[in-house]
N, C-alpha and C positions, 0 to 999 in steps of 0.2 A: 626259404625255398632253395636258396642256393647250398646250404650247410645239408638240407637232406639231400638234394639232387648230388653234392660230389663224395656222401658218405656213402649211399647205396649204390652198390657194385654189385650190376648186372652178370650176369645171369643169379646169381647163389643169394643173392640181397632183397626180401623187402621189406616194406612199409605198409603201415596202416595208420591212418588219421583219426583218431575219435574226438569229435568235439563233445564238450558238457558243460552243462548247467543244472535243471533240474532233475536230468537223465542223462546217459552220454546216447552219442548220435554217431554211429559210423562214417565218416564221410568218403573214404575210399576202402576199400576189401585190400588188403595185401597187393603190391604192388613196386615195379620196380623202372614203372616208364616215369621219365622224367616230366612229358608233358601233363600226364594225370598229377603228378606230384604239386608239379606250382597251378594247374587249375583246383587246387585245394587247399593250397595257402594263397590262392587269390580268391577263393572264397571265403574263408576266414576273416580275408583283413576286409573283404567288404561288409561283411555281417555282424553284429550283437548279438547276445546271446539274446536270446525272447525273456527267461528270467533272470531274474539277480540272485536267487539261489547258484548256490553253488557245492554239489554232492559229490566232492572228491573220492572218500571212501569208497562208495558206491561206483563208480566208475574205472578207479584201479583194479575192483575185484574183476567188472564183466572187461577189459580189456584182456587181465591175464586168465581167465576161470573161462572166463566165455558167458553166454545164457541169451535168451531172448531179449531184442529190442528192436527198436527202430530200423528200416530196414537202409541198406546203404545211399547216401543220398545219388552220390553220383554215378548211380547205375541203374537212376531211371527205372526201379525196381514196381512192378505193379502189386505186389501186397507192403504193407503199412506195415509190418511187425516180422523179423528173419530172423532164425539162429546167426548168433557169431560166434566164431571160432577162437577160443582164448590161444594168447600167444604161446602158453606153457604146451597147445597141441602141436606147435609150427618147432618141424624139425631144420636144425639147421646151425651150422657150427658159429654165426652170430644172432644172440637175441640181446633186444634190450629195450626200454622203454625210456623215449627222451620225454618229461613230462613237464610243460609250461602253467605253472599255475601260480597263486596268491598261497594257496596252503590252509586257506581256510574251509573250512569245512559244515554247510550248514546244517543239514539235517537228513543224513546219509539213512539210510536203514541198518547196515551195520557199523557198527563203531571204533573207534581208535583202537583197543588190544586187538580185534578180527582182522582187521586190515593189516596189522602189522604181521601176522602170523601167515596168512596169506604172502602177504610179499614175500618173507622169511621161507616157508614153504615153495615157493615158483622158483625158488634159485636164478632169476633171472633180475642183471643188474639195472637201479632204476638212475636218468641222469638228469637233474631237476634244473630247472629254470627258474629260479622264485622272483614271481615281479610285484608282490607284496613289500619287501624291503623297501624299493625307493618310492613310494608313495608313505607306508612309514614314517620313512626319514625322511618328507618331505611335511608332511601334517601331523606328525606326533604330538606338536606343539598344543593343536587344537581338539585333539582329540580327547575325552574322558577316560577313567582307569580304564572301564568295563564297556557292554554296548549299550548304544542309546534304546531308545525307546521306539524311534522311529527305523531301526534296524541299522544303523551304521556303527559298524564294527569300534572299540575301543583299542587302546592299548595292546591290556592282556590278550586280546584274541588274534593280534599280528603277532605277539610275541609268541604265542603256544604255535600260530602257524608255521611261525620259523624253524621253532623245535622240530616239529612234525615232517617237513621236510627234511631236516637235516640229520632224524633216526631212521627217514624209508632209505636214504642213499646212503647213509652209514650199514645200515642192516641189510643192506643187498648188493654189497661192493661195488656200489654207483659214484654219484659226486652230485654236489648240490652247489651251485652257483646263488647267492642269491641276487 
């Protein structure tokens, strides 16, 4: 809260929140007041996601493309389903997508080349947070090559996840932390 509250610089600066899982979910519309900002990262850190999916793909597109979904949470909205506004429409001489995620990706609609061409296509740079790494390097030991059967991800699928984030923010002059 505090990293976004001193990046966005009022008036010409904002923000939008999407949280996901097995959809992404708006949780604030564009915005540059500080106090909506941390009641939405203190939303966040109170909540779980409902699923253990997790449809990155799918959610990069409708943040920068836009399309229908869920409608914003914290605007108290009376219909269940709103157009959003993809980032690529938001004019304005800073854009960029800070993106916190694992990288994996479990059953998007579209897939890993679309996503990438999309990104590629928005020209807008993406700056990633990967918190897959230290969980990783912390159970890699116990983990199998591949995923189990009871859906807990193996090896290979942290390892493709890392790739995955480290060619959206190579491929769209971003930066990847992992």
């Amino acid at each position: 809260a505090m990293f976004l509250s001193r990046f966005i610089k009022p008036p010409d600066d904002y923000v939008s929140v999407v949280a996901y899982d097995i959809r992404p979910t708006p949780l604030t519309d564009f915005t540059n007041d500080p106090r909506r900002i941390n009641e939405v990262i203190s939303l966040l850190l109170r909540n779980q996601p409902a699923f253990r999916e997790s449809n990155l793909f799918d959610t990069l597109k409708f943040v920068l493309l836009g399309g229908r979904g869920d409608s914003v949470v914290l605007e108290d909205a009376k219909e269940e389903k709103s157009d959003y506004a993809g980032l690529v429409t938001v004019q304005g001489r800073r854009r960029a997508v800070i993106l916190i995620c694992s990288g994996i990706d479990t059953f998007s609609k579209i897939n890993y080349g679309d996503t990438r061409k999309i990104l590629q296509n928005a020209g807008i740079p993406i700056y990633i947070i990967g918190t897959g790494n230290l969980y990783f390097k912390k159970y890699e030991h116990l983990m199998g090559a591949t995923d189990s059967l009871t859906g807990s991800p193996g090896r290979m699928t942290f390892l493709q996840a890392d790739n995955t984030l480290k060619t959206f923010a190579k491929e769209t002059g971003g930066a990847y932390y992992p």
